[in-house]
C-alpha positions in Angstrom: 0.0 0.0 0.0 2.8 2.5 1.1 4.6 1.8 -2.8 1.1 3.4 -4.4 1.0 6.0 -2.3 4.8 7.1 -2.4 4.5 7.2 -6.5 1.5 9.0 -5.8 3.3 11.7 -3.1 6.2 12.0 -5.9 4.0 13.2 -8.3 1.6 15.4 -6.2 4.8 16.9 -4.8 5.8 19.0 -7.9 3.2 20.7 -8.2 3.5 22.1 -4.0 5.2 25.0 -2.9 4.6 24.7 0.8 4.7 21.1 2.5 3.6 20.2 5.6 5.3 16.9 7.1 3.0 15.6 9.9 4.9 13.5 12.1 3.9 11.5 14.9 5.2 13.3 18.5 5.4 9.7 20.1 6.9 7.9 17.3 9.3 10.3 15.6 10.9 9.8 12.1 10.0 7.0 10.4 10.3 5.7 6.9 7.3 7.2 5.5 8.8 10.7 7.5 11.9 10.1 5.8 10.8 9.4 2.7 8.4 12.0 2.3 11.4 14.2 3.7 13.6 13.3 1.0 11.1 13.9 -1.7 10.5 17.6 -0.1 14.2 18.5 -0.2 14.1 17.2 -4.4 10.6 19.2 -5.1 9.5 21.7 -2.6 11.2 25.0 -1.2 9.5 25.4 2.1 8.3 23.2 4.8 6.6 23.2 8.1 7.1 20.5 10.7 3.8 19.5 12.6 4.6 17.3 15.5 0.8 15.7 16.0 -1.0 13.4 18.6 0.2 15.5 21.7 -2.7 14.5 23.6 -1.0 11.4 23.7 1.6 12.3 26.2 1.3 12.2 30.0 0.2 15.7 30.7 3.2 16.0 33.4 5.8 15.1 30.9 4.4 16.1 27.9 5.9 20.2 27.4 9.5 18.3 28.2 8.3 15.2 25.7 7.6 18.0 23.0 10.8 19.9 23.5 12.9 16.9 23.4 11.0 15.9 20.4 11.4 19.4 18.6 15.4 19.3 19.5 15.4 16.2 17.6 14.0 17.0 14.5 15.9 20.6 14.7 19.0 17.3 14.4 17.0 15.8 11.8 16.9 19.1 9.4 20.0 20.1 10.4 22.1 18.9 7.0 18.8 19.7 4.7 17.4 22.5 2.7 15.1 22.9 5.1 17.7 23.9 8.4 16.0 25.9 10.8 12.1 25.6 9.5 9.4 25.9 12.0 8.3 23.1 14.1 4.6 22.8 15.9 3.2 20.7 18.2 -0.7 19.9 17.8 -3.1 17.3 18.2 -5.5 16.9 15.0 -8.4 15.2 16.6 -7.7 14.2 20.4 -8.8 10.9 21.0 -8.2 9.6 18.1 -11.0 8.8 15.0 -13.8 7.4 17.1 -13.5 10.4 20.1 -16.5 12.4 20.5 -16.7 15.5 17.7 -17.0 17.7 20.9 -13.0 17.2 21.8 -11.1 20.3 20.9 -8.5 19.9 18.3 -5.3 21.4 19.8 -3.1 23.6 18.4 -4.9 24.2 14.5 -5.6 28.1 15.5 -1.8 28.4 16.1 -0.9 26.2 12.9 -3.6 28.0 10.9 -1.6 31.3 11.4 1.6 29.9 10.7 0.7 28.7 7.3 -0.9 32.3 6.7 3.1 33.5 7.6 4.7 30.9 5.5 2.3 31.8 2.7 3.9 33.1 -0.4 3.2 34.1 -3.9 5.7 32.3 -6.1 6.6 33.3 -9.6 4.8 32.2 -12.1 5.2 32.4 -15.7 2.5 32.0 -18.5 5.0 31.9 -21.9 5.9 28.2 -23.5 4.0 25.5 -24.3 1.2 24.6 -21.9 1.9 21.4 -20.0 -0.9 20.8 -16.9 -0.4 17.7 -14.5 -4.1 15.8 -14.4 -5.0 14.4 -11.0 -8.9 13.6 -11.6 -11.0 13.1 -14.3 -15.3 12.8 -14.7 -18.3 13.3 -16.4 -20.8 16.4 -16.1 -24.0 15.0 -17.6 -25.0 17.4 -20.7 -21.6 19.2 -20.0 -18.9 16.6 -21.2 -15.8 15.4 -19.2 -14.0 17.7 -16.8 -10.3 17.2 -15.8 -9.3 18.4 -13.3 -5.3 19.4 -12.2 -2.4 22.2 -11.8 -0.9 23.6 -14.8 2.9 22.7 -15.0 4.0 25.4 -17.7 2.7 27.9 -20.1 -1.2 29.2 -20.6 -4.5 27.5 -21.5 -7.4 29.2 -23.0 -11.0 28.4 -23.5 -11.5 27.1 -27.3 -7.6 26.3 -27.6 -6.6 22.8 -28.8 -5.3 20.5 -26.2 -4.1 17.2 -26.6 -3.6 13.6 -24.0 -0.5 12.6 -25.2 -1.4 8.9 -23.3 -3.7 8.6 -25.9 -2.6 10.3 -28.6 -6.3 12.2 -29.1 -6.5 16.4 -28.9 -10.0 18.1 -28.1 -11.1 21.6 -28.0 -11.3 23.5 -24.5 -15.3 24.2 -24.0 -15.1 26.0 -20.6 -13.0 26.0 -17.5 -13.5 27.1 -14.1 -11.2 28.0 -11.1 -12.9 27.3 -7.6 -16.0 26.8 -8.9 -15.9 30.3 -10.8 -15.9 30.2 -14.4 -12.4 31.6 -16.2 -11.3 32.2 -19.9 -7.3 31.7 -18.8 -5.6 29.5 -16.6 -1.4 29.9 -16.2 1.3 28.5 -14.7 0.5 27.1 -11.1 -3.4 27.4 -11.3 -5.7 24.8 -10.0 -8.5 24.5 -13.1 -11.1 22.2 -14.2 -11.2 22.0 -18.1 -14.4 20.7 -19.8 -14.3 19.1 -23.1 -16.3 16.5 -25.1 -16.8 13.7 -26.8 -13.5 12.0 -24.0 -14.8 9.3 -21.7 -13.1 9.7 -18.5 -12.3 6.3 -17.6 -9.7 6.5 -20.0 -7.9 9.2 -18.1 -7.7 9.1 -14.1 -4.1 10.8 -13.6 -1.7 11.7 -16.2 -0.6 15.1 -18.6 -2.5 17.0 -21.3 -0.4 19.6 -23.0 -0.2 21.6 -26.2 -0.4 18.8 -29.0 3.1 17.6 -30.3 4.7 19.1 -27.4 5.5 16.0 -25.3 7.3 13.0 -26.9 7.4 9.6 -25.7 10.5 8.2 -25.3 11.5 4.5 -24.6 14.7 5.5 -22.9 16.3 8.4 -21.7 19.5 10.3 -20.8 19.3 11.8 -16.9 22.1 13.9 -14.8 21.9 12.1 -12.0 22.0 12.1 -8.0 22.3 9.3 -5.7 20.0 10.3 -2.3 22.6 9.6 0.5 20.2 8.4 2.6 19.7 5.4 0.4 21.8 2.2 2.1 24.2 0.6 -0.3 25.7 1.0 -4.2 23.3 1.8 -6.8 24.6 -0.6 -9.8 24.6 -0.4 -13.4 22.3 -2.8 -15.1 20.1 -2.8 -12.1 16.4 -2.4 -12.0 14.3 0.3 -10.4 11.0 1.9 -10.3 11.2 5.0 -12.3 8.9 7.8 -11.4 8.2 10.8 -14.5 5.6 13.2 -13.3 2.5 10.8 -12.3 4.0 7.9 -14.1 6.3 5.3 -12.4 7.6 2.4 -15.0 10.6 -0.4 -14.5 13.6 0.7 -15.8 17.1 -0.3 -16.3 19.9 2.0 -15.7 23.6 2.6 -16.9 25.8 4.8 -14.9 28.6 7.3 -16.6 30.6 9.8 -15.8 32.9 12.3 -18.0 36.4 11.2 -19.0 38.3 11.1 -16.3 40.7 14.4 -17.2 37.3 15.8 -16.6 36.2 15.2 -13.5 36.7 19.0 -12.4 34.8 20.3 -15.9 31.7 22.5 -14.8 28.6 20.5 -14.5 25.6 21.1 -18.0 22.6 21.4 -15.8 20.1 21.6 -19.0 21.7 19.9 -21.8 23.6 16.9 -22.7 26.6 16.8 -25.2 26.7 13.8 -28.1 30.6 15.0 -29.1 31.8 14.4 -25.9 33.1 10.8 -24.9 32.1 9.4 -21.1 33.4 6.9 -19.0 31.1 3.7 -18.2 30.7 2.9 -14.4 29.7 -0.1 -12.7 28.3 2.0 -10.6 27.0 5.9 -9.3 30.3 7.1 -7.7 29.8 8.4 -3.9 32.1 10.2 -2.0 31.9 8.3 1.1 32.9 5.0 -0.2 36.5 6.6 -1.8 38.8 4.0 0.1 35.8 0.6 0.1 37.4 -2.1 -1.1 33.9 -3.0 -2.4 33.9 -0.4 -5.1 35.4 -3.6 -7.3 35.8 -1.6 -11.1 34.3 2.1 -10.1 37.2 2.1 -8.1 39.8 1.9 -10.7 37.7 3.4 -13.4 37.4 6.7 -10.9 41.4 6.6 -11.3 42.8 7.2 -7.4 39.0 7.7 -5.9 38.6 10.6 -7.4 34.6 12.0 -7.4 33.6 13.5 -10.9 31.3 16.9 -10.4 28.2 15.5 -12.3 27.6 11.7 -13.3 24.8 10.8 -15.9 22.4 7.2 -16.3 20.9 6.2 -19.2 17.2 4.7 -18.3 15.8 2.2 -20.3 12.0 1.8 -19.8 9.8 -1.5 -19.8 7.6 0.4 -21.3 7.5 4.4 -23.1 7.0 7.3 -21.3 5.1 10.5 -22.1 6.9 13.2 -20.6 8.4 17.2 -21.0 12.2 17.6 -21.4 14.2 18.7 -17.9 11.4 17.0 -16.0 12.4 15.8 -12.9 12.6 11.7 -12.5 13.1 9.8 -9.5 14.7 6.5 -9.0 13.2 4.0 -6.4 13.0 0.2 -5.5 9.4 0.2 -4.2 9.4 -3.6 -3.5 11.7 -3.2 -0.7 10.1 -4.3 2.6 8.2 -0.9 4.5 9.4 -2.6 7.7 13.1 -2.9 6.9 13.1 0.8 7.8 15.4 1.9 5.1 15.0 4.7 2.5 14.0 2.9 -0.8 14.0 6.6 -2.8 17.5 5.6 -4.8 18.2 8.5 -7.0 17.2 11.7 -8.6 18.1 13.2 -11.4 16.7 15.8 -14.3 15.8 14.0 -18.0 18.0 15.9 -20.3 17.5 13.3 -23.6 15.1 11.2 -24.6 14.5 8.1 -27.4 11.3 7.9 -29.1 12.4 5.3 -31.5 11.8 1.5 -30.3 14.9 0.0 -32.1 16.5 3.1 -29.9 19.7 0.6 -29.3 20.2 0.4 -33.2 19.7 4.0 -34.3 20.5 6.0 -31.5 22.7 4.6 -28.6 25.9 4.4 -31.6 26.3 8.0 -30.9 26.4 8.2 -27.2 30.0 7.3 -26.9 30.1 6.0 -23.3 33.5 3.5 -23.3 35.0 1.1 -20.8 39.0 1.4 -20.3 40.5 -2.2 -20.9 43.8 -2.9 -19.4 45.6 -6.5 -19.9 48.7 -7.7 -18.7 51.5 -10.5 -20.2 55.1 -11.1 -19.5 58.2 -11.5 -21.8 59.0 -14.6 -22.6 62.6 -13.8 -24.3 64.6 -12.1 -26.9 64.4 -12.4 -30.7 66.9 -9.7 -31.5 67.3 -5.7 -30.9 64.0 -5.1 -32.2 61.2 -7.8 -31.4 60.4 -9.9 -28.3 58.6 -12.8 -27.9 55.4 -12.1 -25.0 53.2 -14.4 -23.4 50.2 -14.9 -20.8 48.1 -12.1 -22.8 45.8 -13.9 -24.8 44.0 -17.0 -24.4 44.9 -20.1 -26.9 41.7 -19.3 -28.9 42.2 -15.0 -28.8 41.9 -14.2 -32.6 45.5 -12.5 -32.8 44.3 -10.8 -35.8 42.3 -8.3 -33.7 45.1 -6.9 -31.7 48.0 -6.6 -35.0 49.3 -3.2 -35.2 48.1 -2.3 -31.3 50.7 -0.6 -29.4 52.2 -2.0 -25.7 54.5 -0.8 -23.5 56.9 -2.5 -21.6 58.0 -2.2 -17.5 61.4 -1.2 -18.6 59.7 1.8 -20.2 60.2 0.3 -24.0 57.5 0.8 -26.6 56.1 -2.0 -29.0 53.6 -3.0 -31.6 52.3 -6.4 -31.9 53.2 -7.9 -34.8 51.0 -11.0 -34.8 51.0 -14.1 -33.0 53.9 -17.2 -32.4 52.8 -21.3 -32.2 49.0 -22.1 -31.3 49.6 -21.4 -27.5 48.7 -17.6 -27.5 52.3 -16.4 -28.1 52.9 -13.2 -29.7 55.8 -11.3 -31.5 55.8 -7.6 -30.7 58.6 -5.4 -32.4 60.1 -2.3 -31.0 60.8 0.0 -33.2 63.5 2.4 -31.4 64.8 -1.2 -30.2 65.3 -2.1 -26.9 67.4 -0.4 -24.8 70.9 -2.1 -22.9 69.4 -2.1 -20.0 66.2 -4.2 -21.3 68.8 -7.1 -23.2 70.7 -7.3 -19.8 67.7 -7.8 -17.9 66.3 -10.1 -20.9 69.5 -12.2 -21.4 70.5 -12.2 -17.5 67.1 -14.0 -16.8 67.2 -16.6 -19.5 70.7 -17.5 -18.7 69.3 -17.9 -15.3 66.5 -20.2 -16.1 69.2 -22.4 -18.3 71.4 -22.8 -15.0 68.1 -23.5 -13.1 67.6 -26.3 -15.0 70.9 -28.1 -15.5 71.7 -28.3 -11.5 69.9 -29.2 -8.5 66.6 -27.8 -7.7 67.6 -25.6 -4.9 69.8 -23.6 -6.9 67.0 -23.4 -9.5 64.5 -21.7 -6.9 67.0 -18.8 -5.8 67.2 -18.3 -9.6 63.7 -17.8 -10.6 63.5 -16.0 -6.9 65.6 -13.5 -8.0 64.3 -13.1 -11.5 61.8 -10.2 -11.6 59.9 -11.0 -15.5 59.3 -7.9 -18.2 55.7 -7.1 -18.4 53.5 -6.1 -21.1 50.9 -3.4 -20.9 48.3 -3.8 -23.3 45.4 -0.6 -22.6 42.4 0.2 -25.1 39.3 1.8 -25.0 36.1 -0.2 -26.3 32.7 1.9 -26.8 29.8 0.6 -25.3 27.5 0.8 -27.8 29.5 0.7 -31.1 28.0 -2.5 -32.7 31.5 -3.1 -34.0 33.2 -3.2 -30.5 36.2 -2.0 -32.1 38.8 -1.3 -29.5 40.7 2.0 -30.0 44.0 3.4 -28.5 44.8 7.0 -28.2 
């Protein structure tokens, strides 16, 4: 029950400028406090605490019960957005639901005037496409059907053409009212009811109606993402979540990626996302506070030294498409998390920056998002050929196609430089040639160990250990970038 009405709090709380978190004053936090605390810090600029059911406390403890209670949520706020907001005690109906309508609620008189203080007139602004957030929808006999909602963006106008993108039909604006008084114009942040006809309403209970063509529905989508610290554990690539646009919340597999990492520092794009730029794939969103884990397994080395990029990015693929506005705000979740394992289940958060309206999205569209994994293999020399090639082993499998990695440049621990030349035998030997040849130092070390290895093996064991103990083998570097979605998976070097 809590899962439906979380993805119904998410949406609802966009459209709020002033929240109100009711907490229980003999209870405290809990999830559904948290929760609903962490979706007010994404979506909502001011907040009032109300601390309710104080008739619960033992009226000689219960002023000390509040205070102590106020202190801690004071604690509570401290680190949010909403430091230092106003905290009040009340009881909502004393007694609880089957007392006597004669008890006296406590403390509404007091809340009602701070509400009245907190009140503000945001900014609103009626230019751009209109874009209004449905929350009900019925019939007026000899009317037509009235939906009712809060208008996202832009104006609406009595006889303009609006269109449910859902369902892909548009109908003409007959009347609207506001408060039960009839209006020609509705803008930004209005609470209207908009009659048309010829629309039955059970095909519409929550959901968006906009300008027509304005919204596209996309079956994945590009996100600058957050991970909500109060989530417990990584949030992995390839991983499943419930994915919350507007009033919709879909299943939805995510991809994490951060810039290259040279940069990490670059200033954050809050609004757009850049094609010509190349990213680095993570196994997972990057978090400050897990720098030195040892369970960070590829992040860690991807993230070069633990370093934290400025903005990361996730590329959502839906189960099924959204209808939604660009820069809309989205919210990852995993909803089928037990309510009594008191943890937050509110993942991530993030702003959609690029959607894909094709289906065969992964064909036409992912090519150019170039999003690549750093590979990095290691081999050892096996000996000498002459000045200028090696032999190298313990790279490749048996079965590697050699053919792939011809021409690919390595380096060696003694600093030398080489291009594989193709491979030696069937056992996954290769030749690699060094074009400046190798240096003195490199033969030494080359010819020292192999003359070591030939003593090792004429006399008696023991002497055969201290020689490969004091041998210390060549290796070969072999590093490339391969692009995630290049259907080629052709592996590049700089």
């Amino acid at each position: 029950g809590h899962a439906s009405l979380i993805r119904t709090i998410i949406g609802g709380s966009q459209i709020i400028d002033l929240m109100m978190l009711v907490v229980d004053v003999t209870k405290g936090m809990q999830t559904q406090s948290a929760e609903c605390l962490v979706i007010g810090e994404i979506t909502c600029p001011r907040m009032v605490v109300i601390l309710n059911k104080i008739d619960l406390l033992p009226e000689a403890k219960k002023q000390v019960a509040i205070d102590k209670m106020m202190k801690k949520m004071q604690k509570t706020l401290e680190n949010t957005r909403f430091n230092g907001c106003p905290i009040i005690p009340v009881a909502a109906k004393p007694g609880g639901p089957d007392a006597p309508e004669t008890e006296t609620p406590q403390g509404i008189s007091e809340l009602v005037e701070l509400l009245i203080s907190q009140t503000y007139m945001p900014k609103r602004d009626p230019s751009g496409t209109f874009l209004m957030a449905v929350d009900h929808c019925f019939s007026i006999k000899g009317q037509g059907t009235v939906m009712t909602g809060t208008i996202l963006s832009g104006s609406v106008s009595v006889n303009d053409n609006v269109e449910i993108p859902s369902l892909k039909v548009s109908r003409k604006v007959k009347s609207m009212q506001m408060f039960r008084k009839p209006v020609n114009t509705a803008i930004q942040g209005d609470r209207v009811g908009i009659c048309v006809t010829q629309f039955d309403p059970k095909q519409l209970e929550r959901g968006l109606v906009c300008t027509p063509d304005s919204l596209r529905t996309l079956y994945a989508a590009i996100i600058s993402v957050k991970k909500i610290p109060y989530f417990k554990g990584s949030v992995h690539t390839k991983a499943k979540f419930h994915i919350t646009v507007g009033h919709e919340t879909v299943m939805g597999r995510v991809t994490f990626f951060s810039p290259a990492p040279e940069d990490f520092e670059s200033d954050p794009l809050m609004d757009c996302f850049a094609f010509d730029r190349e990213y680095l794939y993570q196994e997972e969103y990057l978090s400050q506070a897990k720098d030195t884990g040892a369970d960070r397994g590829q992040a860690s080395t991807q993230a070069e030294g633990g370093e934290v990029p400025r903005q990361q990015w996730a590329l959502l693929e839906f189960e099924k498409p959204v209808t939604c506005p660009k820069l809309c705000l989205v919210i990852g979740s995993k909803l089928d998390t037990d309510i009594h394992a008191n943890t937050c289940r509110l993942a991530f958060h993030g702003v959609l920056l690029e959607g894909f309206e094709e289906k065969n999205y992964a064909e036409i569209s992912l090519p150019k998002l170039k999003v690549f994994k750093l590979k990095h293999k290691e081999g050892q020399v096996e000996r000498v050929s002459d000045d200028y090639n090696v032999i190298g082993r313990s790279l490749f499998k048996k079965e590697t196609n050699m053919q792939l990695f011809v021409g690919m440049k390595v380096k060696l621990s003694t600093g030398d430089a080489g291009v594989i030349e193709g491979g030696f035998g069937q056992s996954g030997k290769f030749k690699i040639r060094i074009p400046d040849g190798l240096t003195a130092e490199t033969k030494l070390q080359l010819t020292t160990s192999s003359k070591k290895k030939s003593k090792g093996g004429k006399g008696d064991s023991t002497k055969a250990d201290d020689g490969k103990s004091e041998m210390h083998p060549i290796i070969i570097t072999l590093t490339f970038k391969r692009y995630l979605f290049d259907p080629q998976k052709k592996m590049i070097q700089s």
